[in-house]
ZARO-865943 format. One record per atom (N, C-alpha, C): x, y, z; residue in one letter. Coordinates in steps of 0.2 Angstrom, whole numbers, plus 5000, padded with zeros to 4 digits. Last residue first. Layout:
<rs>
XYZA
...
</rs>
This chain:
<rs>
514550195012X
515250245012X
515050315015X
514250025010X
514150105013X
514850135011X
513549904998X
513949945000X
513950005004X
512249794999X
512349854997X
513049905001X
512149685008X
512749675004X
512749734998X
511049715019X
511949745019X
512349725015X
509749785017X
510249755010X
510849775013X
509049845026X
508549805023X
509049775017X
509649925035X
508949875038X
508649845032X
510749965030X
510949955036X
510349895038X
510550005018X
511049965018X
510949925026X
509650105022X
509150025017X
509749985017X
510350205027X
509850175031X
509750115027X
511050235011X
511350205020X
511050195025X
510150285005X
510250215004X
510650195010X
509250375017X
509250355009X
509550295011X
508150405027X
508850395029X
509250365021X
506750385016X
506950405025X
507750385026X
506450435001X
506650375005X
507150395011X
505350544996X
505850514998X
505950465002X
504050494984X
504350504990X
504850494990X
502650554973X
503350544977X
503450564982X
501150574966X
501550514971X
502050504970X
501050704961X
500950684967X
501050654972X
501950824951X
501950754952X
501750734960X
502050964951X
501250934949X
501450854950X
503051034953X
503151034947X
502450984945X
503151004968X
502951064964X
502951054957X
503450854969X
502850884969X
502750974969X
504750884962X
504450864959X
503750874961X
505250954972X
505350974969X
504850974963X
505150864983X
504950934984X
504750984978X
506150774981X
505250774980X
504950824981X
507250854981X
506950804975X
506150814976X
507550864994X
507450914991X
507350904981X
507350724996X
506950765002X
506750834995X
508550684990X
508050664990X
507650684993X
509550744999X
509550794993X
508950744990X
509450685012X
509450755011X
509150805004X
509750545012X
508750595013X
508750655011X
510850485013X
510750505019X
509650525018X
511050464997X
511450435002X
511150445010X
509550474989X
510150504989X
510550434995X
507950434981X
508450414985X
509050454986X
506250434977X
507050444975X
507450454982X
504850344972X
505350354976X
506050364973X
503350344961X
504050354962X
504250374967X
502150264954X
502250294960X
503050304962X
501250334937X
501750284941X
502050324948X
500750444934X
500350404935X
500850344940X
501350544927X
501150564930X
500750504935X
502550534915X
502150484919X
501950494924X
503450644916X
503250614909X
502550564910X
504350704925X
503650714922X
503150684917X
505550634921X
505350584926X
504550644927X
506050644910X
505950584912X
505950584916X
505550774904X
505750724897X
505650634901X
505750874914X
505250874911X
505050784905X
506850824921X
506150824923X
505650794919X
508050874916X
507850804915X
507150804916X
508451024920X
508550984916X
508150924912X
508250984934X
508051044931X
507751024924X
509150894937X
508450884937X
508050944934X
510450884938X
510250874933X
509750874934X
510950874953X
511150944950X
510950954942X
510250744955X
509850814958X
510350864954X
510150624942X
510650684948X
510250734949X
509550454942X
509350564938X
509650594945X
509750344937X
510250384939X
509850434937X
508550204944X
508650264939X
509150304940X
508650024951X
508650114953X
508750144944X
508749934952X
508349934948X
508250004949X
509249894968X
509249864961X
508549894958X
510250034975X
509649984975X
509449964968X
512350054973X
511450084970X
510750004973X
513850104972X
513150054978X
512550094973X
514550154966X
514950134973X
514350084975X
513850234955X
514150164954X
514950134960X
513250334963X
512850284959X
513150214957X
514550434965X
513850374970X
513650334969X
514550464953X
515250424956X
514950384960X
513450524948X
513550454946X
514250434949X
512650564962X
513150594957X
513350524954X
510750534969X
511450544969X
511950574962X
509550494965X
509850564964X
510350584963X
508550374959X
509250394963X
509650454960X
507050314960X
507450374957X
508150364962X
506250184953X
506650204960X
507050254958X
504250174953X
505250204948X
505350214954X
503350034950X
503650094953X
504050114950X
501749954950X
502449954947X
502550034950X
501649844963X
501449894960X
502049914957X
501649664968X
501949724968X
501649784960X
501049534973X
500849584966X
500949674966X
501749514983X
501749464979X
501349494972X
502949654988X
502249594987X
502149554984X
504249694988X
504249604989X
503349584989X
504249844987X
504449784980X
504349724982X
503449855000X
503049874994X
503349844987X
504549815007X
503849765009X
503549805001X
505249915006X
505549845003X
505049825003X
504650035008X
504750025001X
505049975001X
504350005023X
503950005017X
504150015012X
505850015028X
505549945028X
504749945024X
506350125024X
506650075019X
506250015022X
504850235023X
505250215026X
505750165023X
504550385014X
504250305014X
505350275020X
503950535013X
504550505014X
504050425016X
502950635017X
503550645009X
503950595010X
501350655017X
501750615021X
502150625015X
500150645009X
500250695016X
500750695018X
499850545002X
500250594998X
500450655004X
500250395013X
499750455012X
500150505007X
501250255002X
501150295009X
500650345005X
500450134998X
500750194996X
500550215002X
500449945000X
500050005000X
500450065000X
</rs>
């Protein structure tokens, strides 16, 4: 189930439980991070869109489907926080960031996800 559009952040033990349904909802995993980040450790199945590219990129691929439910990620929350933000200004309603980014989901839901 999707978190409330009231609510900007899904936890990393609801967005695992939300990919392991047994009839899981299709989603996009945004990862904001820099691609030197992105290729130390990424969640499988993640998208590379860099926050210092979003401007940029939005419109072509990641506004494009107003309908799909997207979570974007950084290393910590920080710069996914100011992602979603971003995007629900720009009219996209379900996204979320992911609560303590990929270093919390390393920690409680995929240790063989690399930290740094």
């Amino acid at each position: 189930m999707l978190p409330s559009q009231d609510d900007y952040e899904i936890s990393p033990t609801q967005l695992a439980a939300l990919k392991r349904a047994p009839d899981p909802l299709r989603i996009r995993l945004i990862d904001c991070r820099e691609e030197d980040e992105f290729f130390l450790c990424r969640i499988k199945n993640a998208e590379l869109r860099p926050l210092s590219r979003f401007a940029e990129e939005a419109p072509n691929h990641l506004l494009n489907d107003p309908e799909t439910p997207m979570f974007v990620y950084c290393h910590h929350g920080i710069r996914s926080m100011q992602a979603t933000l971003l995007l629900r200004q720009w009219g996209k309603a379900n996204v979320w960031s992911l609560a303590g980014g990929i270093d919390l989901w390393a920690q409680e839901i995929d240790p063989a996800v690399n930290r740094y």
